[in-house]
N, C-alpha and C positions, 0 to 999 in steps of 0.2 A: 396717428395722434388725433385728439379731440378737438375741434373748434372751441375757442373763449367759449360758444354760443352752449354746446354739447358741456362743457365742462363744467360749466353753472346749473344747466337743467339736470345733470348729474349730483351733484352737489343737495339739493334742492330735493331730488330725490331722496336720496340718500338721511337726510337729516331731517324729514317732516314726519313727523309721527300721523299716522293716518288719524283723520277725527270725520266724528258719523255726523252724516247730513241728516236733517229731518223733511227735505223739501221734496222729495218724490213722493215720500210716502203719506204727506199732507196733502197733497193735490191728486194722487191716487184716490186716495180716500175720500174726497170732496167730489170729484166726480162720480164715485159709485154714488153716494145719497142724493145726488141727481140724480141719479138714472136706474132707483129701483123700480122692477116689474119689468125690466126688459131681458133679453135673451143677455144669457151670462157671457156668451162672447164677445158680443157688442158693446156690453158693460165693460169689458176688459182693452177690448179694443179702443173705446172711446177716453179712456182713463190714461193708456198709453197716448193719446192723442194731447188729451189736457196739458199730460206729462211735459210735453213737447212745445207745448204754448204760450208755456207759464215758468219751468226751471229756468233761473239765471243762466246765462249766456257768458261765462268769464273765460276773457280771454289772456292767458297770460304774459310777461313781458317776454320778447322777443319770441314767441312760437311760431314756428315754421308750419306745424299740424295742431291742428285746434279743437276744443271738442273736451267738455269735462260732462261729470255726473252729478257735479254737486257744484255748490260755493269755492270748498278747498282746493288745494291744489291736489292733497291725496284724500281723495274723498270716500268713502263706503255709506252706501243704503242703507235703506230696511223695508223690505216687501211684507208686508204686516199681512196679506193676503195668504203667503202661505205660512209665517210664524211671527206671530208679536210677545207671546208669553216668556221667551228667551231671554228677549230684548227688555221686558220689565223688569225681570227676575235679576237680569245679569249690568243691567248700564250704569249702576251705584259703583260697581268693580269692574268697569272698562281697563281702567287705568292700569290698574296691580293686576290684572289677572295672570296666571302663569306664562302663557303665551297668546300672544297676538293680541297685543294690548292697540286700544284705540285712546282718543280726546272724543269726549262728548262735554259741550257746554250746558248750564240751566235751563237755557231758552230751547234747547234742542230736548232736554229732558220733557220740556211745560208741556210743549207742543205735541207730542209722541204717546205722553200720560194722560192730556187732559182730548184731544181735538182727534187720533189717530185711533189709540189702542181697542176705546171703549165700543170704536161702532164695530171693530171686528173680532169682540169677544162673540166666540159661539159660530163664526161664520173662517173660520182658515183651515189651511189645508190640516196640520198638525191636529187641529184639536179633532177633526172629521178621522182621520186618520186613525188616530189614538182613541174616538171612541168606537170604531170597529174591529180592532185588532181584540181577540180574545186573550185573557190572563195568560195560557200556555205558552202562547207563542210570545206576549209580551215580558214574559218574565226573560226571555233568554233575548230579544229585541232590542228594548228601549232602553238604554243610553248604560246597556253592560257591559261592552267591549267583547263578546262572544259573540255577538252576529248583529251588524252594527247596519244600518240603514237610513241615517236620523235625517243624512244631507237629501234624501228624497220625499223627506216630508216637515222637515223643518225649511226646506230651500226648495230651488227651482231645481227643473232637470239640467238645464244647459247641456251639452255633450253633440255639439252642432259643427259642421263645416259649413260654411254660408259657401253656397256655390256663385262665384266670382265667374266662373268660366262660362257657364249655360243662361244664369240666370242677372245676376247685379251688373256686371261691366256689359253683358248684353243689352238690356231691357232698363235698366235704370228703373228705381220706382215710380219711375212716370208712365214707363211702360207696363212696369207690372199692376199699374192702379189702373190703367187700361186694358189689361188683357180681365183681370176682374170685372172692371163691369163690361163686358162683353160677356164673357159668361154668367154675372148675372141679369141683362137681360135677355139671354137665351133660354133662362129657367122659364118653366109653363108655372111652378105654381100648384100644381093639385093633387101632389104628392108628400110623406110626408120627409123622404128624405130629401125632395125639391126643398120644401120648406128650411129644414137644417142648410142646404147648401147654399141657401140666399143670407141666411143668415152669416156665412163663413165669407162669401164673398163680398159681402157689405165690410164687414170688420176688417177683411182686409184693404179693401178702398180706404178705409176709416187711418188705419195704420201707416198707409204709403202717404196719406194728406200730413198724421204727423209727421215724420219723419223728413218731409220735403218742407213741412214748417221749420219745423226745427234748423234746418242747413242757412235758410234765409232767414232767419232772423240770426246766427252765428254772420252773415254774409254783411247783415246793417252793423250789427256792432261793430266789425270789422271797419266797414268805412267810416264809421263813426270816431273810432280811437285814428282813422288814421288823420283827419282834421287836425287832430293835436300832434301827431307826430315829430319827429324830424324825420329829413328826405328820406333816407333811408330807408327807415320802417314804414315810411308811409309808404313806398313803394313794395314792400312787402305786403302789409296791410292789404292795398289796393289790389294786388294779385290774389290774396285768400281770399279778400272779397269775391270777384270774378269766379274763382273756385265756385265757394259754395255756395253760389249761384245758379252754378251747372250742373252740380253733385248734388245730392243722389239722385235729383231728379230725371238727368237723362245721364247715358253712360259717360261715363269719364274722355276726354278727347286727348291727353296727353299723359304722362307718368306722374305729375304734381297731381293732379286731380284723380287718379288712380288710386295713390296711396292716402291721399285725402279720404277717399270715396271708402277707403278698407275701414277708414276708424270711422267713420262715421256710422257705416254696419255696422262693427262693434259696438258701439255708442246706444246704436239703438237697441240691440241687443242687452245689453247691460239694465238698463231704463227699462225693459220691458219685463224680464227676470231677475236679474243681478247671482248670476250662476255662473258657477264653474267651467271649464275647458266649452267654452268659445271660439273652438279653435279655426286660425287663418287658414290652413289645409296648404295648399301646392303656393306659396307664394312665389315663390319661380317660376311656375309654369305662367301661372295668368299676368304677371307683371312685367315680364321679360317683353314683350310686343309692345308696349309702349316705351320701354325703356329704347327697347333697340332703334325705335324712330324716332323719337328726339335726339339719343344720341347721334345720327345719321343726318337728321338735320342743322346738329349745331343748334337745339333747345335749352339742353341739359349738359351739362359736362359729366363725368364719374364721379366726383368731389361733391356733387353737387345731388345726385343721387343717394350717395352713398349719405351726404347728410340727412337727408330725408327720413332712409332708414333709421338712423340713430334716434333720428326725433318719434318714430312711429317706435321704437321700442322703449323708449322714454314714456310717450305716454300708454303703453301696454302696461308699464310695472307701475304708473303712477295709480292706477283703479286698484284699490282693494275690495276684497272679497268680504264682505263684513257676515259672522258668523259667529253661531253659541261657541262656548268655550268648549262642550263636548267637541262637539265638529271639528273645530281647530288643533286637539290634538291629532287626529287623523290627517289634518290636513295644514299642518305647520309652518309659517314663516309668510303667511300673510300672499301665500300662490295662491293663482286665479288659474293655471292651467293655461292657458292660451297655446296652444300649440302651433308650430308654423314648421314646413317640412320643405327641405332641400333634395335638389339629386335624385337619384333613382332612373326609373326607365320613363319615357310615353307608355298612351294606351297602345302604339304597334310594337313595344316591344325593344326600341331605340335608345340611349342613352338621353337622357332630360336634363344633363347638366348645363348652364347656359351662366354671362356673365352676373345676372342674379344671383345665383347659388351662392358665389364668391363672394359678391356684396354682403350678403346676407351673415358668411363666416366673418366675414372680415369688421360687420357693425357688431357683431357680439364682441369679437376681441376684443374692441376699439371700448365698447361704451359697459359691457359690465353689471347689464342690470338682469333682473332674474328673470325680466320676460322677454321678450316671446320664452316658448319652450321650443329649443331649437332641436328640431332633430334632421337625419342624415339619414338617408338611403343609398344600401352601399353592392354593387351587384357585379357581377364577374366583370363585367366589363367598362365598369366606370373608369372614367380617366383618373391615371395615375396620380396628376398634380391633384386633382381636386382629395384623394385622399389622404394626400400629402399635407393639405391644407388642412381638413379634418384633423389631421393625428398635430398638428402644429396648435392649433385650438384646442386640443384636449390638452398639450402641454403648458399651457397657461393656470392648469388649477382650478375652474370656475365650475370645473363637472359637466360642461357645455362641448360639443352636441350628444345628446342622444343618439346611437348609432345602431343602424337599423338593419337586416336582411332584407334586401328589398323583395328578394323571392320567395321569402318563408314569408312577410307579408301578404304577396298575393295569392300564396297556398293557403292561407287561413280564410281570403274574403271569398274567396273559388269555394270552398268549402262549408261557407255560409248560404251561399247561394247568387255569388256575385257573377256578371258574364266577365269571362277574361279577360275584355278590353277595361272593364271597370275595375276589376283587381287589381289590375295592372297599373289604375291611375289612383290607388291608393294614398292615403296620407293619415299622419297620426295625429289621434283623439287623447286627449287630458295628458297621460302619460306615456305609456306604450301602446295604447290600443289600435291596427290596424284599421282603419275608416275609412270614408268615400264620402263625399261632399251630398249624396243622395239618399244618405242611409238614416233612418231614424233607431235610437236605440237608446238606452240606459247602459253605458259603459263602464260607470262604477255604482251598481245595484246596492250593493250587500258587501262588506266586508267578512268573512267567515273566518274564527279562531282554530286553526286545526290544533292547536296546541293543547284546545280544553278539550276538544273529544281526546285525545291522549289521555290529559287529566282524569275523564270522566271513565275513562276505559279501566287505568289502574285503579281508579277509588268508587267503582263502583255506582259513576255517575254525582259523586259526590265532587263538590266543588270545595277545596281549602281554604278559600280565599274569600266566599261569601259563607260558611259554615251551613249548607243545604243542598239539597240534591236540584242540581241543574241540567246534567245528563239524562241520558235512559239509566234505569235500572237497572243493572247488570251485577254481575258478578262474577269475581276472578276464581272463585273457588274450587268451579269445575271447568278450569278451561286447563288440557292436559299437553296440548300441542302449541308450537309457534302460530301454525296456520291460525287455531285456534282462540286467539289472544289476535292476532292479525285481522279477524273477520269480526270480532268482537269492537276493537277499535273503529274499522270501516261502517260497524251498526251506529255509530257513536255520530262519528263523521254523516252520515245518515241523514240521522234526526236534525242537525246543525242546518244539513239541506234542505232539507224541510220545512223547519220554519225560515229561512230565509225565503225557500219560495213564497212559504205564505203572506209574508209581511208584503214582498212585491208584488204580487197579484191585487192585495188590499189597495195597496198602493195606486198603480197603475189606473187601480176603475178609481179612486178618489180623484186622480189627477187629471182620469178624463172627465169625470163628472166636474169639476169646481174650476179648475186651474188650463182653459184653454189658453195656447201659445199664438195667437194672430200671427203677431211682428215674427217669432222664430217660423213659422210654415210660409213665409213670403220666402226664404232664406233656400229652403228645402224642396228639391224637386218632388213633381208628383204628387202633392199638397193640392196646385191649383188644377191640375187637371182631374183629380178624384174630387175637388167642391168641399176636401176634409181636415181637419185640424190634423197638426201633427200631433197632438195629445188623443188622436181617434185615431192614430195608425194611417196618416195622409202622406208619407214619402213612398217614397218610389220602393226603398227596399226597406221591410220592416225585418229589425234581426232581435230575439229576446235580450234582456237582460245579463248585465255578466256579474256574475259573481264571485269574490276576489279571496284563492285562500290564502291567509298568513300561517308561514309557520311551519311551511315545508320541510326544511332541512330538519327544523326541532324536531319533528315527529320521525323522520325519514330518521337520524342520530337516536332516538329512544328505540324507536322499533329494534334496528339494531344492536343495540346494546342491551335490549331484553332476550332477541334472538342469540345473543354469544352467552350472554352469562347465567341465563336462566335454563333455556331450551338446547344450547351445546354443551357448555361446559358445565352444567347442574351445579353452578358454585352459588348461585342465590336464588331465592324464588322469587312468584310475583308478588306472595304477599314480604317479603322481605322489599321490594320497591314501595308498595304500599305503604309502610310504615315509615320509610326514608322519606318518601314525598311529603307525609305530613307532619314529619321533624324537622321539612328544609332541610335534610341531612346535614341536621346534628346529633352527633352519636353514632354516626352512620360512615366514618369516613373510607374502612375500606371498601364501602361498595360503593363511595361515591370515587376514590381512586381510580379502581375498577373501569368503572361509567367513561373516565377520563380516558381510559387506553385503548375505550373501544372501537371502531373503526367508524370515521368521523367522515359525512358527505361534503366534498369538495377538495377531497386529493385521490380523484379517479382511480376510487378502487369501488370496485362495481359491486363486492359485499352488500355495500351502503348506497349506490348509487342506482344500483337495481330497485333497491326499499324506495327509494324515492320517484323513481319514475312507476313504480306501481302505484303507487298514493295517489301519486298527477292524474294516472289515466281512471285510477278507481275515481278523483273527485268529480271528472270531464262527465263521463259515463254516466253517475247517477245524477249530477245537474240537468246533463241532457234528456235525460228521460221527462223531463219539465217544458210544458208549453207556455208562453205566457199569454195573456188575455187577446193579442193579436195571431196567434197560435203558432209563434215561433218558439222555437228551444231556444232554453235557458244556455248560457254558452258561461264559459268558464276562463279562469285568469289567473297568473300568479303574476301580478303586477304590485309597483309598491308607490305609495305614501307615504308618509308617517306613520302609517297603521299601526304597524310590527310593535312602536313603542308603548301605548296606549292599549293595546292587547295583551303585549307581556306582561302589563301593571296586575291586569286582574285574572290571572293564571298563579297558581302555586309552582311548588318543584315540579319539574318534569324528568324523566329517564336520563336523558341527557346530561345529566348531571347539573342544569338551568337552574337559579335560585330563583322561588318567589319573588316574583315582581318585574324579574329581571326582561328587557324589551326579547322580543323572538326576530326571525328571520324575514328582511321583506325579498318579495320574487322568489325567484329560483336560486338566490343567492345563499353563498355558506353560511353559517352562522358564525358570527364574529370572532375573528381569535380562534377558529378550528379547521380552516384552512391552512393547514402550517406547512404545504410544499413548493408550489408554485403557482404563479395564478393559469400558468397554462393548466396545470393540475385544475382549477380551481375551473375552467372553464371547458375541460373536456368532461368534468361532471355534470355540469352545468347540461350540457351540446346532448347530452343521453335522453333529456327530456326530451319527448314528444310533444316541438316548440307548435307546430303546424298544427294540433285539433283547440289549443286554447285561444281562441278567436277573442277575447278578449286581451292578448297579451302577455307574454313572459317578461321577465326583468333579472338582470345579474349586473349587480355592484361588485366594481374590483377598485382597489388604492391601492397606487403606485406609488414608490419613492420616486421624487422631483426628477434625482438623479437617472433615476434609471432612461428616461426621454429627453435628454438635456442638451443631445448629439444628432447629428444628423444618423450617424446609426442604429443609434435610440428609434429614432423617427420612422427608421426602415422595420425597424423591428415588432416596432407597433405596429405598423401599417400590417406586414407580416402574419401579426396574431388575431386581429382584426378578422381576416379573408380567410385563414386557417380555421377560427370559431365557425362562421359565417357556413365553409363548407362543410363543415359539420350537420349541417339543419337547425342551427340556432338560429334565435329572432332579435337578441337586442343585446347591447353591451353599454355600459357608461364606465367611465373612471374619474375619480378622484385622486390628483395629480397633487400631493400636497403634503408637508411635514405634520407630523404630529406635534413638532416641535410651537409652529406655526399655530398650531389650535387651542393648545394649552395659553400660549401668550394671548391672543382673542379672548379668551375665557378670561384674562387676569387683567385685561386693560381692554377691555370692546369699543369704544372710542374712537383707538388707534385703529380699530380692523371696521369698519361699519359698512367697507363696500367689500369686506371677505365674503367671495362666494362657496359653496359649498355643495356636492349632490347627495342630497336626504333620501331621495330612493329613485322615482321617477321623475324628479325633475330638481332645482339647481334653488337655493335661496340663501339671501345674506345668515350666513353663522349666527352674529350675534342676537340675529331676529328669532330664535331658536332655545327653547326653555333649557336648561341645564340639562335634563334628562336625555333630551335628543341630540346634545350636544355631545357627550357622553357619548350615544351607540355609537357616533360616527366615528370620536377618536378607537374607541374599541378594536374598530374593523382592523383588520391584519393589514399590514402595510407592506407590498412587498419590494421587497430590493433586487432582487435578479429575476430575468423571465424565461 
């Protein structure tokens, strides 16, 4: 049960519509035009520092964990550094827009129009970005829903484990503003990448001065409000004080000041980008050693803990992610990704479960909110209770945790080039992606439409949906074989790779050139010992970009149903698909019947399951053949977002019998409504893929009837199918635990439902936060009743 104290900052959550500050982005901006003609990271660094000197300090009533980004309580940015033209374009229609609507006030307008916009016309990432990208590549680029990349140059990178274990609870950034200037003044000076490294080391001194401001001036307001207090809170008060006093500047000394010390990283992190999966990595592993000695002491009680958590996931979901309303359908319901990861093994190989783990199941159950993004490492030998506990929090409905193979994870980072002991201390990035607190990377590059190479396959490269040729130029005319039409489609898929790389490499060098990361490379091993930014390839392991297809099962269900009814049974041709596709099959109903009986991926039959697993390894295979600018391969994904919905818009018919518009497949998941046997069915088609080379990530959505997990031998049985996928060689499972009945009523009274949780693909957000269309795919998905 919740605390009065949890059940109001819940509440509060719950019913504030997020409204945009203008205060970072004002005092960003005023410190660059001080500080033209200096080295650009310094510039950046020092503006992060202003940041820190000058945003209000609002401390809420009763918080236990302190620490906002703005004025509000749910506040979102705007980093005008890498896009402000959005935010002009788009702040008249904050309010109404389809999804992820904000408040923005006059004075937030004045300020942002008149004082912020105008000095970084001509000078942000976006516009640098966009005017190097050539016509080819940007016709199929920017903002088509065919190879989509906009969050890497309209936003920051984010995609960070802050290492807690080696570097923050070690070193505090007193230490780390210390171990900087020791290395720079070790620099001689008469070189010229000397030169650059003094500059990098400086900006990070610069960085850990703000950041340790920042804590103490949160530290005065604290004693401040607690004057007026009563007893009580002033004795809280008094204690935060104390806190961030001692945080972040030297390491944490207890579990209060621990988890303090987590958001306050985040904090800075946010402030310094205001990006995506920030994610907390092993919070088990590094919190459990303070927990366990206050508890041992008689510090802390478990009540008392465990409140703690609730308030750090209170303020995780209270940040929003402020973003173009492109971006937002890919990435819907107002998630920041934060990811935080239970369970699994140690680096020797040992079970890592510890009273943390549990805490951490048991403040999701408890409080409900879409962040952290909680996921689960689940491995032969984990203890029974704890995934007992798992499969008990998936029967709640919330789509919470994420659940992992913790072994097919560390054959992906092994296979990247991690040492064993490192793979072995993996944790997950944004959604599914396998990480390491050391690793620098772009974990969601490029969204890639496998549905329009399909498209462009049967039309010739012609696209139905914008009326022009978007595809290669091809033709169905002489293609006399399956193979034939198969290798045709993979030319298609191709070009799609293609320019995705292209766009990332452009990328990449703009981001090193304009957009150094200080504050994120203090986070990131490897950074200060190479003297290098992380935006220059300064962690420890640099791993390329990943690249994310949608639309698997859609292409894997057409290939086959072109292979049965065209190339076996010679009952339709391709140009008889051609023509249906650009009728929407009207007119066309027995070959769209036809389409409908043909054999559908996700009820293991290998027909169709084989088509699928070739596609995967055909897409791995030509991405990898791609270095990126630090000259790692390109590495590949079927992980989901809200992609799938935003991707299907601007697709026409496909083989499959799909109607224009209609949303496609995210992950490795079936396509809605065509898995009609069982979801073990659904999951040993799933298990075929070669989960282990896509190092950026597999994903498979399944929705259970309530019923079916309601019993304790429900319970068993889940657990059951869990271990059973798992030894399979799959990487990841989620379920959605919930009536359909349930969804439709949200949809007809949202009001009533506004802390319904929900899982969108790779991660969990309230329903009604959710445009009608996306709301739709979900009830869509097959619900099964027996397993």
């Amino acid at each position: 049960m919740l605390s009065r104290r949890m059940e109001s900052f819940k509440r509060k959550y719950i019913e504030t519509t997020p409204s945009i500050s203008s205060k970072r982005a004002e005092i960003f901006t005023r410190s660059h035009k001080n500080t033209e003609g200096e080295q650009l990271i310094l510039r950046r660094a020092k503006a992060f520092r202003a940041v820190c000197e000058e945003i209000d300090t609002p401390i809420f009533e009763d918080e236990l964990i302190i620490g906002s980004i703005g004025e509000f309580r749910r506040s979102g940015i705007i980093c005008p550094e890498y896009s402000w033209s959005w935010v002009e374009k788009e702040m008249d229609h904050f309010s109404d827009r389809p999804q992820d609507q904000y408040e923005i006030n006059h004075d937030t307008k004045t300020i942002l129009s008149e004082k912020v916009f105008p000095y970084w016309k001509g000078k942000s990432l976006e516009e640098t970005f966009l005017a190097r990208l050539d016509k080819k590549t940007a016709k199929l680029l920017v903002d088509t829903g065919i190879v989509d990349n906009d969050s890497k140059w309209r936003s920051a990178v984010g995609e960070i484990t802050a290492d807690y274990q080696d570097l923050i609870f070690k070193k505090g950034f007193g230490g780390l503003k210390k171990e900087a200037q020791q290395k720079l003044d070790a620099l001689s000076s008469v070189t010229a990448e000397d030169i650059n490294k003094k500059a990098f080391y400086q900006s990070e001194i610069i960085v850990c001065e703000g950041i340790i401001t920042l804590s103490k001036r949160y530290a005065q307001e604290a004693a401040r409000l607690a004057e007026k207090a009563d007893p009580a809170r002033q004795a809280e008060l008094m204690e935060i004080a104390a806190i961030c006093k001692n945080i972040p500047e030297m390491p944490p000394k207890n579990f209060k000041e621990a988890i303090q010390c987590v958001w306050f990283t985040q904090l800075g992190s946010i402030l310094s980008e205001n990006s995506l999966a920030l994610n907390l990595g092993r919070f088990d592993q590094y919190m459990y050693p303070y927990y366990k000695e206050d508890i041992a002491k008689g510090a802390i009680t478990r009540q008392e803990a465990l409140e703690r958590i609730e308030a750090l996931w209170i303020k995780l979901s209270e940040w929003v992610w402020a973003i173009s309303s492109n971006t937002a359908q890919f990435f819907a319901g107002y998630n920041s990704f934060q990811n935080l990861t239970v369970g699994g093994r140690k680096r020797d190989g040992s079970d890592a479960t510890n009273d943390i783990s549990y805490l951490c199941l048991e403040a999701t159950s408890n409080i409900k909110t879409h962040q952290p993004g909680l996921s689960v490492r689940i491995h032969p030998n984990c203890p029974p209770e704890f995934l007992r506990e798992v499969c008990k929090l998936v029967r709640l409905g919330t789509g919470f945790p994420a659940i992992h193979n913790d072994r097919a994870g560390s054959q992906m980072l092994v296979a990247a080039g991690l040492s064993p002991e490192d793979a072995r201390d993996w944790n997950n990035c944004g959604c599914v992606v396998p990480h390491f607190r050391k690793i620098g990377e772009w974990t969601s590059a490029v969204n890639i439409n496998l549905a329009a190479a399909m498209e462009y396959a049967v039309n010739d490269g012609y696209s139905n949906m914008t009326h022009s040729i978007m595809g290669m130029k091809t033709s169905i005319n002489d293609i006399n074989t399956y193979e034939e039409f198969k290798n045709l489609f993979f030319k298609q898929i191709a070009n799609l790779i293609k320019a995705a790389v292209t766009g990332s490499l452009i990328c990449q060098e703009v981001h090193r050139e304009i957009v150094p990361r200080p504050y994120m490379s203090l986070l990131v091993d490897g950074c200060m010992e190479k003297g290098r930014d992380l935006s220059q390839g300064g962690a420890k392991y640099c791993l390329g970009p990943v690249l994310t297809g949608i639309g698997l099962a859609d292409t894997a269900n057409s290939l086959a149903a072109i292979k049965q009814l065209v190339f076996e049974k010679k009952l339709f041709t391709l140009q008889d698909f051609d023509e249906a596709l650009r009728a929407d099959w009207q007119g066309f109903e027995k070959l769209h019947a036809a389409v409908f009986s043909a054999p559908k991926y996700g009820n293991d039959d290998n027909y169709v399951d084989t088509i699928a697993t070739e596609i995967s390894d055909f897409y791995h295979t030509e991405i990898h053949k791609y270095k990126d600018i630090f000259d790692a391969p390109f590495n590949s994904a079927f992980m989901g977002i809200s992609n799938y919905i935003p991707a299907g818009s601007v697709i026409g018919a496909t083989p499959d019998g799909r109607k224009a518009g209609a949303p496609l497949t995210e992950g490795v998941s079936p396509h809605a409504g065509t898995d009609i046997t069982s979801p073990t069915a659904a999951m040993r088609s799933a298990a075929k893929i070669n989960h282990d080379i896509h190092q950026g990530g597999t994903l498979v959505n399944v929705k259970l009837s309530p019923d079916l997990i309601k019993t304790d031998r429900g319970l068993n049985n889940l657990a059951a199918l869990i271990k059973g996928y798992f030894a399979l060689g799959a990487f990841h499972i989620q379920f959605n635990v919930i009536s359909p009945d349930i969804l439709y009523k949200a949809q007809e009274n949202p009001k009533d439902y506004r802390d319904l949780l929900v899982r969108v693909a790779g991660y969990s957000t309230q329903f009604v936060n959710l445009s009608r269309k996306a709301q739709n795919a979900i009830i869509e998905r097959t619900t099964y009743e027996t397993m």
